[in-house]
C-alpha positions in Angstrom: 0.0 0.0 0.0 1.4 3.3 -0.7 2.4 5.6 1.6 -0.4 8.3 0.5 -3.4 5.6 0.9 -1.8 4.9 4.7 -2.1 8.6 5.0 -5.4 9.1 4.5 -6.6 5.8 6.5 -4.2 7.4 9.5 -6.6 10.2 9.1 -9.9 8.1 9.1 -8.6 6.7 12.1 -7.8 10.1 13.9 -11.1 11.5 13.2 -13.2 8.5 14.5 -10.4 9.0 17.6 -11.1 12.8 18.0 -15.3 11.4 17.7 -14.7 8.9 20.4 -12.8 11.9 22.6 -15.6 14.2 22.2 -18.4 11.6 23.3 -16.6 10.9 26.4 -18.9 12.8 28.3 -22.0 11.9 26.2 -24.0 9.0 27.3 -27.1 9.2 25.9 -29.2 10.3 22.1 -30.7 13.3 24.0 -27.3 15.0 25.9 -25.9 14.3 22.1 -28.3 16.2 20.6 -28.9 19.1 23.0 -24.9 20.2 22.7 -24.0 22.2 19.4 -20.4 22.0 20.5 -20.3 18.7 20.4 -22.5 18.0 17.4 -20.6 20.2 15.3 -17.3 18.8 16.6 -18.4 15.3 15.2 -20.0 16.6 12.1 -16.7 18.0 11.0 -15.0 14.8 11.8 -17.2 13.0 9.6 -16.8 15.3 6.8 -12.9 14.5 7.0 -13.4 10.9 7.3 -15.8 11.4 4.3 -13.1 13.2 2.8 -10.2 10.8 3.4 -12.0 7.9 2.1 -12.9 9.5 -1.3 -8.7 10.4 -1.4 -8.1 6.7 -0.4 -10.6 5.5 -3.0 -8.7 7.9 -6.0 -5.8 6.6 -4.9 -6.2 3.3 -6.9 -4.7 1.4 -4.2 -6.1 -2.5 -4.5 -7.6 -2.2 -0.9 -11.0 -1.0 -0.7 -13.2 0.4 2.2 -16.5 -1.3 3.8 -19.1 0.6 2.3 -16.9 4.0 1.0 -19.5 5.2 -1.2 -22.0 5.7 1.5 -19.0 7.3 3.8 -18.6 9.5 0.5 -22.2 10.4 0.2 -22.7 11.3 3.8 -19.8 13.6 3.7 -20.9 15.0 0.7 -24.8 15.6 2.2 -23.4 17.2 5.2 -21.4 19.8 3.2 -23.9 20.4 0.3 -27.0 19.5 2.4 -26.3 20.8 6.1 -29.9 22.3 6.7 -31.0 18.5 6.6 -28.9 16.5 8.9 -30.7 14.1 11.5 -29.2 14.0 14.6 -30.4 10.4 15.0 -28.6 9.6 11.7 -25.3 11.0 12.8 -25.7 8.6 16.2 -26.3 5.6 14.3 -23.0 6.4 12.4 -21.1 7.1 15.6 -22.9 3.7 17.7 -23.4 1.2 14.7 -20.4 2.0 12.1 -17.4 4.0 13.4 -16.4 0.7 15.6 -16.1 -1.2 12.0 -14.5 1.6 10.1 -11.9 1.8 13.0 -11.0 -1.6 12.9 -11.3 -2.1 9.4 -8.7 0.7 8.7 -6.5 -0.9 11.7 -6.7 -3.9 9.5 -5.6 -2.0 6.4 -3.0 -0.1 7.9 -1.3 -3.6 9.1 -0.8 -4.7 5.6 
């Protein structure tokens, strides 16, 4: 794997680390969504793990990311579409999908 493709899946993973860092202190749907700071804080981490996958996809390395289109998309609907982001959609990324992405790109990185 090239050094450029590692680079953008060291990225991936130090977003979903700054995600985990700024839920510390979030336990439930309801404190997520009633803290702008917060909620902005993850929402730009998503956008640069959006980001970082579509560099890693362009990259035309012969790994390829779980699901990168949809990581794509939802980066691209938070910057083009931020008027129409569900908070309960942004959880379900952060509860149901980050763990994977993490130890998918933990996988990569190994190789």
């Amino acid at each position: 794997m090239t050094d450029e493709a590692k680079k953008y899946l060291s990225d991936i993973q130090q977003a979903i680390d700054l995600i985990e860092e700024f839920m510390i202190d979030t336990e439930n749907f309801f404190d997520y969504q009633s803290n702008s700071k917060t909620k902005s804080a993850v929402e730009r981490q998503l956008v640069i793990i959006g980001e970082a996958a579509n560099r890693f996809k362009k990259a035309n390395v012969k790994f390829e990311l779980n699901h990168i289109q949809q990581i794509i998309s939802f980066r691209n609907r938070i910057i083009h579409a931020y008027d129409s982001i569900d908070d309960s959609i942004v959880w379900a990324i952060m509860k149901n999908h980050l763990p994977a992405l993490k130890s998918e790109t933990e996988k990569l990185l190994k190789k």
